[in-house]
N, C-alpha and C positions, 0 to 999 in steps of 0.2 A: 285191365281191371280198374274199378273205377276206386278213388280215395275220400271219401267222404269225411272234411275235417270241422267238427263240432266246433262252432263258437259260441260264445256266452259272453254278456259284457266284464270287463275288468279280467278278460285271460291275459296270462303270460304270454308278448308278442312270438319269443323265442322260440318258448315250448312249443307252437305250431310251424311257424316259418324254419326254425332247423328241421324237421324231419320235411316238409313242404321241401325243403331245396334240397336233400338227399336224395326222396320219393323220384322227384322230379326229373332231376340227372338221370334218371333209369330209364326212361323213353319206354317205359310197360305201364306209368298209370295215369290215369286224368283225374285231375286232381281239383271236389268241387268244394266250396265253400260253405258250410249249410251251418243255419241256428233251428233252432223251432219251432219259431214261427216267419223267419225270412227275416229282410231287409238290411241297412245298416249295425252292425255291432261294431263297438267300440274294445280295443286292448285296452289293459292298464296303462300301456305308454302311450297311449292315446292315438293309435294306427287305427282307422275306420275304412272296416271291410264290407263290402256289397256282399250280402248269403241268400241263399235258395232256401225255403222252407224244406227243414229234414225229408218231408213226403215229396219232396214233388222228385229226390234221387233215388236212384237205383238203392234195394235195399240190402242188397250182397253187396259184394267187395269188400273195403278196408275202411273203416271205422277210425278214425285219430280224434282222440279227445285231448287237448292240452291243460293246466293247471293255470293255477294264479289263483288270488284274492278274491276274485267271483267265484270261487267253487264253496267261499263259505256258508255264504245264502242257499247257496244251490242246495247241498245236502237236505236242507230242510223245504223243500219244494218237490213236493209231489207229483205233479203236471209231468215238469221238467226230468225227474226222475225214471216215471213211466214211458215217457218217449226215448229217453235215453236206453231205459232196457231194450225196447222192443226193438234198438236199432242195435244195440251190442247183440242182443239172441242172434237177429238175421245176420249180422255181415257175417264174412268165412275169416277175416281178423279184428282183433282190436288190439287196438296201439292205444297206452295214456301216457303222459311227462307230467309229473312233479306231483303234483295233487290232482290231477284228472282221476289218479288210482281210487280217491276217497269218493267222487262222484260214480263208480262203474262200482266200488264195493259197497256203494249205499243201495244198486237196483238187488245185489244179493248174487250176483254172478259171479264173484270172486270167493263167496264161500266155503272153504275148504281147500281154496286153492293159493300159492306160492305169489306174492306180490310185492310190488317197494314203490317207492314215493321219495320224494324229497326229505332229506335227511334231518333238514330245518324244522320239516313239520309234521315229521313223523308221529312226535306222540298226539296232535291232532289226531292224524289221518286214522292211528290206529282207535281211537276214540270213537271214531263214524263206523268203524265195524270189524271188531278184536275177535269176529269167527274168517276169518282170512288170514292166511297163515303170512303175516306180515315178515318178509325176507330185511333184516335191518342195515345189512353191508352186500348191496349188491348195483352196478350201473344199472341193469337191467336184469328181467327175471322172465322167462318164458314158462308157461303153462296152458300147453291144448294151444288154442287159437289167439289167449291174451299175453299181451308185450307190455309188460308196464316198466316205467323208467324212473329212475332217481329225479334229480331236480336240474330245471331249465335247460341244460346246454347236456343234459343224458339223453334225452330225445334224438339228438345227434348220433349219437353212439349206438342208442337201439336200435334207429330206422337203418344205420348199417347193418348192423346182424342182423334186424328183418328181410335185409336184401342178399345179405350174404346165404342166411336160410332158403331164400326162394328163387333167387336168381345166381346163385353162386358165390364165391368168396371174391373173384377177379371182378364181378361186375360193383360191389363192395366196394371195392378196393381204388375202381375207377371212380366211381362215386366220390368219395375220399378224395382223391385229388384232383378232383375239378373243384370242387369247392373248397381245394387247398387247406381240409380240414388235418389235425393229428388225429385219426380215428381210437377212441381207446377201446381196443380189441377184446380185452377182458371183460366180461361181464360182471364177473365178481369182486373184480378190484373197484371198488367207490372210493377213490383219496379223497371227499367229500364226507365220509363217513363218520369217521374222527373228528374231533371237536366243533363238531357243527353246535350251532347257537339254536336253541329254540324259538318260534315263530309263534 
């Protein structure tokens, strides 16, 4: 299955490259790089990746959209927003980290449904669309086909229990220590939750 990982300038390098190196260890997906319209994007830490134009991948598979500081503009970008739906509709998962959640709740596909975001910038997030039942203490939160994560290094944690849900808990598990991560198994436990500082 293929992984299809949305970039955008000024994303969190983390929020993609942790679930990327989780995905990856599983030897079940290929994993491609794609913007919206192609070519070099840039992280906010200043990491410049070569992407595929959204259209030119497969428009099933897994979907990962990651967060950061460029999802501010984004919300209010129509273009960007409509491609993004049409590519959340088709794939059979979507995965976001941190504020990815606020761009996948502005196409309206999280409507009525269970989601979390970075804790930091939550009353943002919930700002861009208060009919999504915004979960406020959760690492992660599953609903139907979407995975959405808390902030930067929860992406980690979800693409485990994404793998744990789909390839089992053991393949998880290996996952987890090849890349010598602590996996926090809990999904409802956010110690992130708690006195987080607003963004």
């Amino acid at each position: 299955m293929e992984v299809n990982v949305l970039l955008f300038p000024d994303f969190e390098t983390l929020d993609a490259f942790g679930p990327v190196e989780i995905l990856g260890r599983s030897g079940e997906y290929l994993l491609n790089y794609v913007s919206v319209d192609g070519g070099m994007v840039r992280s906010r830490q200043g990491t410049e990746i070569a992407t595929r134009a959204l259209e030119a991948v497969s428009k099933t598979g897994i979907l990962l959209v990651p967060g950061g500081i460029g999802t501010r503009p984004l919300v209010h970008d129509s273009g960007f927003l409509a491609r993004l739906g049409e590519a959340a509709r088709n794939a059979e998962y979507c995965l976001t980290v941190c504020t990815g959640s606020a761009l996948l709740a502005k196409t309206g596909l999280l409507d009525g449904r269970r989601a979390t975001s970075n804790k930091r910038a939550i009353d943002w997030v919930v700002s861009v669309n208060p009919a999504v039942n915004w979960v406020h203490r959760a690492r992660w939160v599953v609903d139907g086909k979407f995975y959405t994560s808390s902030g930067v290094s929860a992406g980690m944690d979800m693409a485990l229990g994404f793998l744990a849900d789909r390839l089992g808990r053991e393949a998880a598990e290996e996952a987890a220590l090849g890349a010598e991560y602590l996996w926090n198994r809990d999904r409802d436990n956010d110690p992130f939750a708690c006195d987080a500082q607003q963004l």
